[in-house]
C-alpha positions as CSV (number, residue, x, y, z in Angstrom):
1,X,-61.5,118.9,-106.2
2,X,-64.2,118.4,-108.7
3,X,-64.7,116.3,-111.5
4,X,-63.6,116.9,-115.0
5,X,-65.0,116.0,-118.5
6,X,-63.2,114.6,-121.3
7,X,-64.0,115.2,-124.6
8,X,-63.5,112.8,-127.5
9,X,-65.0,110.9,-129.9
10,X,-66.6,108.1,-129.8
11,X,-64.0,106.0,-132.2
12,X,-61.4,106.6,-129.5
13,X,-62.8,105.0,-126.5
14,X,-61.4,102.2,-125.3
15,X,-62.8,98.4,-125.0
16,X,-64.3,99.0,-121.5
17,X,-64.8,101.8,-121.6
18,X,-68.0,103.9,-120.7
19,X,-68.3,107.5,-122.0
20,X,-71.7,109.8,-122.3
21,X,-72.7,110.9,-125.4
22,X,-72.5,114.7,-126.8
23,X,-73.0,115.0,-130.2
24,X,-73.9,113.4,-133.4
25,X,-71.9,115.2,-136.6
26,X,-73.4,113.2,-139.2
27,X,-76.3,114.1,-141.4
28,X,-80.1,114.3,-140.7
29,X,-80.7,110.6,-141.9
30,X,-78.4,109.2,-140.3
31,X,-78.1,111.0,-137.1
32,X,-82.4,110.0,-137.1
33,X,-81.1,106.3,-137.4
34,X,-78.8,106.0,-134.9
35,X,-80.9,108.3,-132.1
36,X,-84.0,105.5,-132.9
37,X,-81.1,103.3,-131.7
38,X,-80.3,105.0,-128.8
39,X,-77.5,107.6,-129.8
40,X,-79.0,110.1,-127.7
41,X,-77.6,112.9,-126.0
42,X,-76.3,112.5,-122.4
43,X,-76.8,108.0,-122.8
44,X,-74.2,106.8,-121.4
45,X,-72.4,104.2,-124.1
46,X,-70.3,101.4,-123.3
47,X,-67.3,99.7,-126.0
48,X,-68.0,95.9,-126.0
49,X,-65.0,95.0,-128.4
50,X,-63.6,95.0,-132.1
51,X,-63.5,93.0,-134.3
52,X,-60.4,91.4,-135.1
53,X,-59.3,93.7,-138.0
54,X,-60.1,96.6,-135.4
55,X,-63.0,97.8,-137.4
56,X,-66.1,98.1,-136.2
57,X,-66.3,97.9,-133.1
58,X,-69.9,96.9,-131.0
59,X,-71.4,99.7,-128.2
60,X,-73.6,98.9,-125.5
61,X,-76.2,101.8,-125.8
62,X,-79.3,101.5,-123.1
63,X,-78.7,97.6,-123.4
64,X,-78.4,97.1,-127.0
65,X,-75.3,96.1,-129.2
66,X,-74.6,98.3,-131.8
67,X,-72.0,98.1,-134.4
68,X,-70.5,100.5,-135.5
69,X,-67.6,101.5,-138.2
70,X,-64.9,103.9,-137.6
71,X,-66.0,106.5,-140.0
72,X,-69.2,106.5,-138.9
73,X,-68.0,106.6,-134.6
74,X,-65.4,109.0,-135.8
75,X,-68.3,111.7,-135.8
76,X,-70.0,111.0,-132.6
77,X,-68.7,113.6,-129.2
78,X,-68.7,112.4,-126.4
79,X,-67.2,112.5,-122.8
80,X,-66.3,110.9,-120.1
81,X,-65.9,112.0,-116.2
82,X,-62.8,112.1,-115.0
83,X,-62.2,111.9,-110.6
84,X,-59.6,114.2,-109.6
85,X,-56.4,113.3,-109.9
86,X,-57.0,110.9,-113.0
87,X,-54.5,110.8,-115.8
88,X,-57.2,110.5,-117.7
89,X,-57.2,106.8,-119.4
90,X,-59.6,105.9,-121.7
């Protein structure tokens, strides 16, 4: 059985967990800033944690943390692969 993708955004993965990036829905300045950081398509991003009010939350991206608010993860795609049979648990 093969593997499936998951599609989501970046905002909704779980602490610990490891999705690859998409897509980057922001504007030119902004989507130049965060690709210099790493945001690039197919880079596989890890969530570190949250801070305690739940917002922002820090990303592992190509070994640097990277904070990020919700409003701003809210508009990065990404996926994750799924191994058959998962329910599909971020």
């Amino acid at each position: 059985m093969p593997l499936t993708r998951q599609s989501t955004v970046l905002s909704e993965l779980r602490v610990g967990s490891c999705a690859t990036l998409s897509a980057i829905d922001l504007p030119e300045e902004v989507r130049g800033q965060l690709m210099h950081l790493g945001f690039v398509p197919e880079t596989r991003v890890l969530a570190l944690r949250r801070a305690p009010a739940g917002d922002p939350t820090v990303y592992c991206v190509d070994g640097a943390e990277i904070a990020l608010r919700r409003e701003t993860a809210q508009h990065i795609s990404v996926h994750s692969v799924l191994a058959p049979g998962s329910q599909g648990e971020r």
